[in-house]
DRENDO-1510 file (C-alpha; in Angstrom, 1 decimal, always signed):
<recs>
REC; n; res; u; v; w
REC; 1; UNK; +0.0; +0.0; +0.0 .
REC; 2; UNK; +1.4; +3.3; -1.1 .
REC; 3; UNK; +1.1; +6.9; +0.6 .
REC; 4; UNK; -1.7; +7.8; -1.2 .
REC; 5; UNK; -3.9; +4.6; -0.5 .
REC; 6; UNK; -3.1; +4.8; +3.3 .
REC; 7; UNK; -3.8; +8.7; +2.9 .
REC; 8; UNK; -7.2; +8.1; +1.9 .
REC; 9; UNK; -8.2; +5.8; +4.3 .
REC; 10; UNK; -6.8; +8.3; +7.3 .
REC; 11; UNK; -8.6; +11.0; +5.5 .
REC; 12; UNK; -11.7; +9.2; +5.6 .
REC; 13; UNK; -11.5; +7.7; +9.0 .
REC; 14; UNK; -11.3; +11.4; +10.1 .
REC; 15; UNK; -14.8; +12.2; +8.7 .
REC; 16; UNK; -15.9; +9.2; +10.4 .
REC; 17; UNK; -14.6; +10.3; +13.6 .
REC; 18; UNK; -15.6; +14.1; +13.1 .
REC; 19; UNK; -19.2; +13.7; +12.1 .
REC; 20; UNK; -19.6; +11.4; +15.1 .
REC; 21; UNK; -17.9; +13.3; +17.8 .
REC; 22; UNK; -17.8; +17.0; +16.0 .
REC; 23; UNK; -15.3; +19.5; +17.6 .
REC; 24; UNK; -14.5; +20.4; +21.0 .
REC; 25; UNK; -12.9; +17.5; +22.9 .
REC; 26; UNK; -9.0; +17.6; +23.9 .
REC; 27; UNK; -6.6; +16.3; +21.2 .
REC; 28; UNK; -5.9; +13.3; +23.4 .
REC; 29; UNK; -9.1; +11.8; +22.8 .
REC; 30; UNK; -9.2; +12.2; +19.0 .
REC; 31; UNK; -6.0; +10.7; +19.1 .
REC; 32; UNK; -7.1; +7.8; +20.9 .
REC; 33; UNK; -10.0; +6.8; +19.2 .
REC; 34; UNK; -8.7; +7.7; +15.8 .
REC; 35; UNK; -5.9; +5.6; +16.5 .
REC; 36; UNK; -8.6; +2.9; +17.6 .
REC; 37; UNK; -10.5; +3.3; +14.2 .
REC; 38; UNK; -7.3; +3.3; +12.0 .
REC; 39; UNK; -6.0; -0.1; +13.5 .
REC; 40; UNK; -9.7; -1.1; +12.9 .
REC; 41; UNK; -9.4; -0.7; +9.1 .
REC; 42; UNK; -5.9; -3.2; +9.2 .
REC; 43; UNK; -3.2; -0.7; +9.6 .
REC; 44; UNK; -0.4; -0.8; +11.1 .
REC; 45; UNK; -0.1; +2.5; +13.6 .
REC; 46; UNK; +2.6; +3.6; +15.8 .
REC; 47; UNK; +2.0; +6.1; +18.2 .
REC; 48; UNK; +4.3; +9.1; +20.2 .
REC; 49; UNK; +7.2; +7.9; +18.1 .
REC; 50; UNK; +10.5; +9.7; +19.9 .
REC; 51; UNK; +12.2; +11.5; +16.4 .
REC; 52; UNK; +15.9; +12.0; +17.9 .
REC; 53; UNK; +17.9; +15.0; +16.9 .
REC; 54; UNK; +21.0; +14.5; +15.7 .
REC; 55; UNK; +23.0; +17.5; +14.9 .
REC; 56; UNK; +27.1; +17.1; +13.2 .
REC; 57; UNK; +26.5; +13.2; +13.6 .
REC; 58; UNK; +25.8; +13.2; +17.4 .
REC; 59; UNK; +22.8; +12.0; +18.9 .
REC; 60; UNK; +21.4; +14.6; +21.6 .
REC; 61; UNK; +18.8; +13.5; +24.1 .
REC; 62; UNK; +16.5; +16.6; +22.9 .
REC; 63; UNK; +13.4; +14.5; +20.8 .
REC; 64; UNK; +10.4; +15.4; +19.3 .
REC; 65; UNK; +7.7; +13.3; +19.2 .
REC; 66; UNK; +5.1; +11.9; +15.9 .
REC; 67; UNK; +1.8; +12.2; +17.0 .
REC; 68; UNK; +0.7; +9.4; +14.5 .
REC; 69; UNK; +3.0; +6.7; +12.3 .
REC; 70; UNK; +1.1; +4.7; +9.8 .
REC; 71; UNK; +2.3; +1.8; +7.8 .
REC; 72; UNK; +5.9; +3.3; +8.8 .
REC; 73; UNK; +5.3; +5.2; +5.7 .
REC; 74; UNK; +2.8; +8.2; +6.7 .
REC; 75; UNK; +3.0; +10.7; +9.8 .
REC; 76; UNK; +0.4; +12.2; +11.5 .
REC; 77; UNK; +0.3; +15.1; +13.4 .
REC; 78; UNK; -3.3; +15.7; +15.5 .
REC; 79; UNK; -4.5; +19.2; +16.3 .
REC; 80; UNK; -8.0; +20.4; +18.7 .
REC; 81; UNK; -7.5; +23.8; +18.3 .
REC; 82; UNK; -9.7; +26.6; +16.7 .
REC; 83; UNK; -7.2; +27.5; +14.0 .
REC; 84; UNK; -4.3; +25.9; +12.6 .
REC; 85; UNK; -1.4; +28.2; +12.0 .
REC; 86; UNK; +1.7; +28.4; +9.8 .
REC; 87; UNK; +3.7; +26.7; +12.6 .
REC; 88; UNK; +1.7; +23.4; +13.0 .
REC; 89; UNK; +2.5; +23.1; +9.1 .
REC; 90; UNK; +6.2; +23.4; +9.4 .
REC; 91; UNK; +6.4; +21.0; +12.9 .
REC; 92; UNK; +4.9; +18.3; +10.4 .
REC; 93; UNK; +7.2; +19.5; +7.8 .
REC; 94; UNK; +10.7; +19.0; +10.2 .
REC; 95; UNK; +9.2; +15.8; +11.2 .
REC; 96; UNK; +9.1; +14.5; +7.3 .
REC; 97; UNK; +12.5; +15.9; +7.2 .
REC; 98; UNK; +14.1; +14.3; +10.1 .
REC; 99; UNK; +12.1; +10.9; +9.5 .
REC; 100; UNK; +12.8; +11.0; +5.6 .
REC; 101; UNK; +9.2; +10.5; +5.5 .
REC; 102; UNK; +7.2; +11.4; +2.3 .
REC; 103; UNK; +4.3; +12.2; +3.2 .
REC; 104; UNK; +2.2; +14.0; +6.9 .
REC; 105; UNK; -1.5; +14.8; +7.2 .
REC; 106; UNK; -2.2; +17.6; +9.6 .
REC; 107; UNK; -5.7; +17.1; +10.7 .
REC; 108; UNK; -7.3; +19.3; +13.1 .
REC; 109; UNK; -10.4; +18.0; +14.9 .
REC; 110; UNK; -11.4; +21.6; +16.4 .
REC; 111; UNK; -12.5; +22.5; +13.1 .
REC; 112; UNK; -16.2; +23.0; +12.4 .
REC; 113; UNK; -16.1; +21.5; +9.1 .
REC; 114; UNK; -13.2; +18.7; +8.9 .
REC; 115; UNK; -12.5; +19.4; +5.1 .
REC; 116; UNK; -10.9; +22.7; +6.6 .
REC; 117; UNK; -9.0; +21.3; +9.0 .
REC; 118; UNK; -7.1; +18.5; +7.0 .
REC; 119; UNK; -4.0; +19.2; +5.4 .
REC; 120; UNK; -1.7; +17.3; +3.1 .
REC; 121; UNK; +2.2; +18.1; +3.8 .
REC; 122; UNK; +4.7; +16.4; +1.9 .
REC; 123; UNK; +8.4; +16.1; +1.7 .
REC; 124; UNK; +10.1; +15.7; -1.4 .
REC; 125; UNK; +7.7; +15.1; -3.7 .
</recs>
């Protein structure tokens, strides 16, 4: 399964969870029942996956931390807030980066509409 197949099933499992739950509830929930409904449909999901910085070839203890890894192949970063900003965009984009990932969805759940608050970030492409 490619980027784009396992893309469309998180996409859609998002409107699942969205139209059932609608916005409001912390990010930790979404996260957990998304998660849930993902592994539901057969995929394979990691989740808080420690991304270690390593700067001039050393390893420091400093780590950020995926939200969402799917199929080892696709990164997720979740969101609850009321707006997503330029900044939420580029965390996803440094965690393609430093993963050598292809492909992130940034999905924010605090939308009112969910087609609003999904975004496609790639790396590389």
């Amino acid at each position: 399964m490619d980027e784009n197949e396992i893309s469309a099933i998180l996409v859609d499992v998002a409107y699942e969870l969205h139209s059932s739950l609608g916005p409001g509830l912390l990010e930790s929930v979404y996260q957990e029942l998304y998660v849930f409904k993902i592994r539901e449909r057969g995929l394979d999901v990691k989740t808080q996956i420690e991304l270690p910085i390593i700067f001039e070839g050393k390893k420091f203890s400093s780590t950020f931390r995926l939200d969402i890894l799917v199929e080892d192949k696709v990164i997720v970063e979740l969101k609850s807030v009321e707006q997503l900003l330029p900044v939420h965009k580029k965390q996803l984009l440094t965690y393609l980066s430093l993963s050598d990932k292809k492909l992130g969805l940034l999905i924010n759940f605090g939308s009112a509409l969910i087609k609003d608050g999904i975004k496609r970030v790639v790396n590389n492409l």
